[in-house]
C-alpha positions in Angstrom: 39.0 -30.4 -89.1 40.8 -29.0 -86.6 39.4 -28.7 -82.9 39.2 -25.3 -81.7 40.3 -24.2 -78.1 37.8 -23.8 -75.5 37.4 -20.2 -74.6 36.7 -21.9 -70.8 40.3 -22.1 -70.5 40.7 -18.6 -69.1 37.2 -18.7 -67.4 36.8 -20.0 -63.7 33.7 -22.3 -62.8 33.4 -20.0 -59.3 33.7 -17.4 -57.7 32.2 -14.8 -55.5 33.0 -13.5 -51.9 29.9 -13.7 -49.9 28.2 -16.3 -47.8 26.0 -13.9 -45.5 22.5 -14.5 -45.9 20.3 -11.5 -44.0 17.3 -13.1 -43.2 18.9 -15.6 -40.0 22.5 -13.6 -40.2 24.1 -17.0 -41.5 25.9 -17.9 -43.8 23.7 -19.2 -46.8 24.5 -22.0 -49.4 26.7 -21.8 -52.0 24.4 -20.8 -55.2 25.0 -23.6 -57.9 24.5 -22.3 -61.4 24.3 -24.1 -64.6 25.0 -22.8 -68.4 24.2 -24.8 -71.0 25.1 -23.8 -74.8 23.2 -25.9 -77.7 25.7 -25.1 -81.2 26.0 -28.4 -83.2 29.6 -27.0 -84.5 30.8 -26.0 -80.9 30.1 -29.1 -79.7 31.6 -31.0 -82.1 35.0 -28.7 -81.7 34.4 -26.8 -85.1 34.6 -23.5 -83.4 35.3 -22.5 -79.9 32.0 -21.6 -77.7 32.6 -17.8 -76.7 28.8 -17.8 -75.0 28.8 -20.0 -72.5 32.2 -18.8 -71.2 30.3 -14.9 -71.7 27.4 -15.9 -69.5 30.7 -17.1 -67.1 32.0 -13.8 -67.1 28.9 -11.7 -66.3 28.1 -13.9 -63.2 31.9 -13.3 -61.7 31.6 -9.9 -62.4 27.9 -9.5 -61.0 27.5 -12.5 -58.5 28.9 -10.8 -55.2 27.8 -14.6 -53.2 29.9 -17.6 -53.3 28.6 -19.8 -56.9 29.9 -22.8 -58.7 29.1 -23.6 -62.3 28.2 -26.0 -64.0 28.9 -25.6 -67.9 28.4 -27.6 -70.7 28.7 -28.2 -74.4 26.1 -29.9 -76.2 24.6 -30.1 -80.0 21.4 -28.8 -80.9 19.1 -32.3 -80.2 16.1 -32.3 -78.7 15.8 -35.4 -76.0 19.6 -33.9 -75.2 19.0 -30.7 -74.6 16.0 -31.8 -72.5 18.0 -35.0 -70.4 20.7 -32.1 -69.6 18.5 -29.4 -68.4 16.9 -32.1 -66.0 20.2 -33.3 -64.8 21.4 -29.8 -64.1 18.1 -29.1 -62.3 17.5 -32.6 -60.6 21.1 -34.1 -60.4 23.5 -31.1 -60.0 21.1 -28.9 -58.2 21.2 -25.7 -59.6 19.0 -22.4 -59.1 19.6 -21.0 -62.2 19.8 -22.6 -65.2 21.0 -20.5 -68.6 20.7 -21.6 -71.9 22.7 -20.0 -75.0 21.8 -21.0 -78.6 18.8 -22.7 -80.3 16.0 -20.2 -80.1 15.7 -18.8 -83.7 13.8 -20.3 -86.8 16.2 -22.5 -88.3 15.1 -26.2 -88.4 17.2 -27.3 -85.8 16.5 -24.7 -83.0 14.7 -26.9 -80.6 15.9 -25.4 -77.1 12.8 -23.5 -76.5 10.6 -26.8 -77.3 12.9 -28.5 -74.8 13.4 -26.0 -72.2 9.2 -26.4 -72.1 9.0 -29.7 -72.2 10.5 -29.9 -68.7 9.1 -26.9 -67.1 6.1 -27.1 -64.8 5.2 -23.8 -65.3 6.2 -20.9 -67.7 7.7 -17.7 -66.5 6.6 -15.7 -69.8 7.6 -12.1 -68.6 11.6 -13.0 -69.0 11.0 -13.9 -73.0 8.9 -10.6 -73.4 11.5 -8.5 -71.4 14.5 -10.0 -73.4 13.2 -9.6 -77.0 12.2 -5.8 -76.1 15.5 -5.7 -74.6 16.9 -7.1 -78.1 14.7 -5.0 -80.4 16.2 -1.6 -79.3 19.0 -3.0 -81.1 18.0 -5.1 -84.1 14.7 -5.6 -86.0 15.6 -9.1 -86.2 15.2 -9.8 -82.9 11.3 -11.0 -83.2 12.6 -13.6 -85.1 13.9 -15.0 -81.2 11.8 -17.7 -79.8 13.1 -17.6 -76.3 11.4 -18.9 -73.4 12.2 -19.1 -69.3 10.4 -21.3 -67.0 10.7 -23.0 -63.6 11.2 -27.1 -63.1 11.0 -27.4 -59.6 12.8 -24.8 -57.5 14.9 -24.2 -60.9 14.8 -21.2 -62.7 15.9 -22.3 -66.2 15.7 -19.2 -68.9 17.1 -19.5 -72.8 19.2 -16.1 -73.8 20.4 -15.1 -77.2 23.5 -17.3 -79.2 25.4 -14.5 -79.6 28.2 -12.9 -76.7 27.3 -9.2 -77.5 23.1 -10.3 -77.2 23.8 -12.0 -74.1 25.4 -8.8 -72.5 22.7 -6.7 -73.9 20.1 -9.0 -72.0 21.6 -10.6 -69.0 22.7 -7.6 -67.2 18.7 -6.4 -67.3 17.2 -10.0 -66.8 19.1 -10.5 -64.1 17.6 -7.4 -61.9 14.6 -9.9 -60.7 16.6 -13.2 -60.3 17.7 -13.1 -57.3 13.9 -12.4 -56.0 13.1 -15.2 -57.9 15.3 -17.8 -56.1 14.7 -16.4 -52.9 11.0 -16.6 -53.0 11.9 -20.7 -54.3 14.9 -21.5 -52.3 14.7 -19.7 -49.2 18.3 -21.1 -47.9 20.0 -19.5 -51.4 20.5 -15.4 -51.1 22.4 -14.2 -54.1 23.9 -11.0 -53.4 24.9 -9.0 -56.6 27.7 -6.1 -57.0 25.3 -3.1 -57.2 27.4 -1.2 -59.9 27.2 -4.1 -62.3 23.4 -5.4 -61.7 21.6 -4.0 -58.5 18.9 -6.5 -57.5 15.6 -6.0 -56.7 13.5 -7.3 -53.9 10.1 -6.9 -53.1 8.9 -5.4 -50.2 12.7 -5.1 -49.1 12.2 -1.7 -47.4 15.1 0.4 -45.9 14.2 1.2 -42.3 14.5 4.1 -40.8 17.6 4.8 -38.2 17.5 6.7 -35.2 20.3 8.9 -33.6 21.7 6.0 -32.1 21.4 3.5 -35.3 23.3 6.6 -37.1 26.6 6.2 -35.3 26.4 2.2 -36.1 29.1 3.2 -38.7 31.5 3.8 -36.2 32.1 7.8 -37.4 32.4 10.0 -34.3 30.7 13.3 -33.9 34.2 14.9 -34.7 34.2 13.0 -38.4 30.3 13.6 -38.7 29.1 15.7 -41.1 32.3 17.2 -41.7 34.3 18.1 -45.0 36.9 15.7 -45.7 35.0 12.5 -44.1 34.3 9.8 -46.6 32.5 6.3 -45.6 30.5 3.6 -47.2 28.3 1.1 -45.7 27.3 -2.3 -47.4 24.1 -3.0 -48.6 23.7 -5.8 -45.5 25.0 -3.3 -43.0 27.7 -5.6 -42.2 31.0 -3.6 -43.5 32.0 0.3 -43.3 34.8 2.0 -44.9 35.6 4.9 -44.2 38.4 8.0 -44.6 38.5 11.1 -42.3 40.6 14.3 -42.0 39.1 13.9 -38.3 40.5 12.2 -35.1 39.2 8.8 -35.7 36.7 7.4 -32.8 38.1 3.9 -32.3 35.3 3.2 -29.5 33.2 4.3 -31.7 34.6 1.5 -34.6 35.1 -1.1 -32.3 31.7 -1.1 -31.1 30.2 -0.5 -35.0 31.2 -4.0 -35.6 29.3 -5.7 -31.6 26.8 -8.0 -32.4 24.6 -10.6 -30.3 25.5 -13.5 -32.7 29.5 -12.8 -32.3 31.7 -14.2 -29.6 34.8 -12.2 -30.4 36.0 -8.8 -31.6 39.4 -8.3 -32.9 40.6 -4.9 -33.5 43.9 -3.5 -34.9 44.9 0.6 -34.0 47.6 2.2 -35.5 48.9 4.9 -34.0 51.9 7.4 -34.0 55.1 7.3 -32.2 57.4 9.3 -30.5 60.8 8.1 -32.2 62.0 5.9 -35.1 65.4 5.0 -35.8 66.6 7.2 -32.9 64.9 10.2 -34.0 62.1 11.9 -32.0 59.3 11.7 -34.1 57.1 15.0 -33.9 53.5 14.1 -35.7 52.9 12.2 -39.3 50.7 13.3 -42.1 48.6 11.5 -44.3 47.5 11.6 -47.9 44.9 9.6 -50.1 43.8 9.5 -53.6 40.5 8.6 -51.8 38.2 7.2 -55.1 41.1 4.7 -55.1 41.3 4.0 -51.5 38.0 3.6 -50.8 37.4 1.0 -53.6 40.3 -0.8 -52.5 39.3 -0.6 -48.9 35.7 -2.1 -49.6 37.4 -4.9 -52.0 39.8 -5.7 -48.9 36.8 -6.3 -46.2 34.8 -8.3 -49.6 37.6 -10.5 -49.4 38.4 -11.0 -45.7 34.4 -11.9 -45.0 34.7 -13.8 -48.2 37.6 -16.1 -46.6 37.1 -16.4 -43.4 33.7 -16.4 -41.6 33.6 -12.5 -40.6 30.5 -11.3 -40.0 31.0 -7.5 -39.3 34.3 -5.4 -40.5 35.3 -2.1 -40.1 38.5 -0.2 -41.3 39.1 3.4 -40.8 42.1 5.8 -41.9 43.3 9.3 -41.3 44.6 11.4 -43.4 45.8 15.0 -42.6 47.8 15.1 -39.3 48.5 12.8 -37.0 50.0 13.7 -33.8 52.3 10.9 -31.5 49.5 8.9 -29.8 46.9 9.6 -32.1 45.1 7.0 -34.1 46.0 6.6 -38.0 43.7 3.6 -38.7 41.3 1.3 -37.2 40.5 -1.9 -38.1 37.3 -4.5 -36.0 36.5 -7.3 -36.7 33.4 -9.4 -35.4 33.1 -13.4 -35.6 31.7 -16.6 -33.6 35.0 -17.5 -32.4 38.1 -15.9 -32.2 40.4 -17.7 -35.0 38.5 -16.1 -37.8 38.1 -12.8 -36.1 42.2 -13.2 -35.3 43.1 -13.9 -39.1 41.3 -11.3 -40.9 42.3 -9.0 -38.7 46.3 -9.2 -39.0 45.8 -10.0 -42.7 43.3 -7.1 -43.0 46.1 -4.4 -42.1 49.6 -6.0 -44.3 47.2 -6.1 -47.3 46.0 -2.4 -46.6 49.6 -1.5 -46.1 50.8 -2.8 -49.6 47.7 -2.1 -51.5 45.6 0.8 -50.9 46.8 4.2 -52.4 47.8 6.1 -48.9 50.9 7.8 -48.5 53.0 9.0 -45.2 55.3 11.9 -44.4 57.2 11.5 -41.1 58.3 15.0 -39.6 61.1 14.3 -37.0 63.6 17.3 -35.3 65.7 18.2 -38.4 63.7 17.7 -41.1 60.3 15.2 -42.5 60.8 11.8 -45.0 57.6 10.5 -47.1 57.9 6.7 -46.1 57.5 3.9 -47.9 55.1 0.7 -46.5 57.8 -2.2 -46.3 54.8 -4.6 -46.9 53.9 -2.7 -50.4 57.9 -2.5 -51.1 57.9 -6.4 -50.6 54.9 -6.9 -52.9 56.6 -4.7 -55.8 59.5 -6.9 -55.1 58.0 -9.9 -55.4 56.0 -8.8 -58.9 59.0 -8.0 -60.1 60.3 -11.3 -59.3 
């Protein structure tokens, strides 16, 4: 027979942007996850596995912390099953461990015997949750023996076979996980993308801010309040967007990203001139297709704490008029030590110039000229290339 490609090959064993943990301000550990799929014919190459590489997929498009994977392939034997869970758990270290195949009637479905053969305690509220999950959707799903339980400080939990089950479980199972490791591994944090699963924690309250805690997000009283001022804060508190038809507060911004733990602050204003090419410049206008600009804005600061070790960001743009001397945008950044605060800064603002969906109009004496970013010309150039 012929050996089937591994849907893996377009899959990446990591990802993730986030290190911060919130309890000491850190930066936690990297979570290690393992997926484990038990199919006697994927194993042996008769058919590609599509459900490990769909467990892969949910946790890049849900896991907002750093993870690595560990993935493997394996036929549907008990002592295996059970000498692979314990290596992922023991040897490779991993706080989650998810099984896929094994759990139905059929002779040779074993992985919930194994799964409990190397659990010290059962967490039955997962396998109650998933087949009521499953039976909204098919009768049949009574007929699934999974099981979850904990080995250690390792959550290890058995989902469906199939790619479309495992979607229709994993993005609601996964709601309590990250409490879960917490309360096991206090130096793990897993931070999740809210529009894809937003976690749960207990007793995670949101405190209340007073007048002064209000203007931690850097808007000024000009911006507050007022129509045509959009802004979004991180769940953590550590990054702020935001778009305003107002005069921007850069004191304000710069001082939305201070924090005890931080030895520098780099910041980045933009602001309008008086002449360009020997013209005298009289004010510049802005424009947004804001939905866009603010997603691309958030995804900008994801990536800049993501890569270097950032621990506040802020960027702010105008849009409306700009007179000469007037603030356009505003970018802080807050680190330990300068480098980082340095880098992400000057990277910050080229990758907002050729990437997020805000246009300029340049009135000069004679006449006015929408302008193109030479940083987003020079990234068309070089797709097209």
């Amino acid at each position: 027979r012929t050996r089937k490609k591994n849907a893996m090959e377009s899959v990446s064993l990591s990802g993730g942007v986030s290190r911060f943990h919130p309890t000491n301000g850190s930066n936690a550990q990297r979570v290690r996850l393992g997926v484990l799929t038990v199919s006697d014919r994927a194993s042996a190459g008769v058919y590609r596995d599509d459900s490990g590489p769909e467990i892969l997929k949910f946790f890049h498009e849900a896991v907002k912390s750093e993870w690595e994977a560990v993935y493997r392939v394996i036929p549907d034997e008990g002592e295996r099953i059970r000498s692979e869970l314990i290596r992922m758990a023991d040897e490779d270290d991993c706080c989650i461990i998810v099984t896929t195949g094994g759990t139905g009637p059929a002779k040779r479905d074993v992985t919930p015997e194994a799964t409990e053969s190397v659990c010290d305690r059962l967490m039955p509220g997962y396998a109650e949750q998933m087949r009521a999950i499953s039976l909204k959707v098919v009768p049949t799903a009574v007929l699934s023996r999974q099981t979850a339980g904990l080995r250690g400080d390792t959550l290890i939990i058995n989902l469906p076979g199939k790619p479309k089950a495992i979607r229709e479980t994993i993005d609601e199972v996964f709601v309590s996980i990250p409490a879960c490791v917490s309360i096991m591994k206090e130096d793990v944090y897993i931070e999740t993308y809210d529009e894809v699963v937003k976690a749960f924690r207990p007793g995670a309250k949101k405190e209340k801010k007073d007048e002064k805690e209000k203007k931690d997000d850097g808007m000024g009283e000009d911006a507050r309040g007022k129509e045509g001022t959009f802004v979004e804060t991180s769940a953590d508190g550590r990054i702020v967007t935001g778009i305003s038809s107002a005069r921007l507060d850069v004191a304000g911004i710069l001082g939305s990203v201070e924090d005890a733990c931080c030895g520098a602050i780099s910041s980045f204003v933009g602001t309008t001139r008086d002449t360009f090419q020997g013209k005298r410049v009289i004010k510049l206008e802005y424009e947004a297709y804001v939905p866009m600009a603010m997603r691309e804005l958030r995804k900008l600061c994801d990536v800049a704490v993501g890569r270097w070790d950032v621990h506040r960001m802020a960027i702010w743009h105008k849009t409306g008029e700009c007179p000469v001397k007037e603030a356009s945008v505003v970018i802080a950044v807050s680190s330990a030590h300068r480098r980082a605060a340095l880098e992400a800064c000057a990277w910050a603002i080229d990758e907002l110039k050729a990437t997020v969906p805000i246009w300029k109009k340049e009135f000069f004496e004679g006449g006015e000229v929408w302008k193109e970013n030479a940083e987003s010309r020079r990234r068309l150039m070089m797709g097209a290339a």
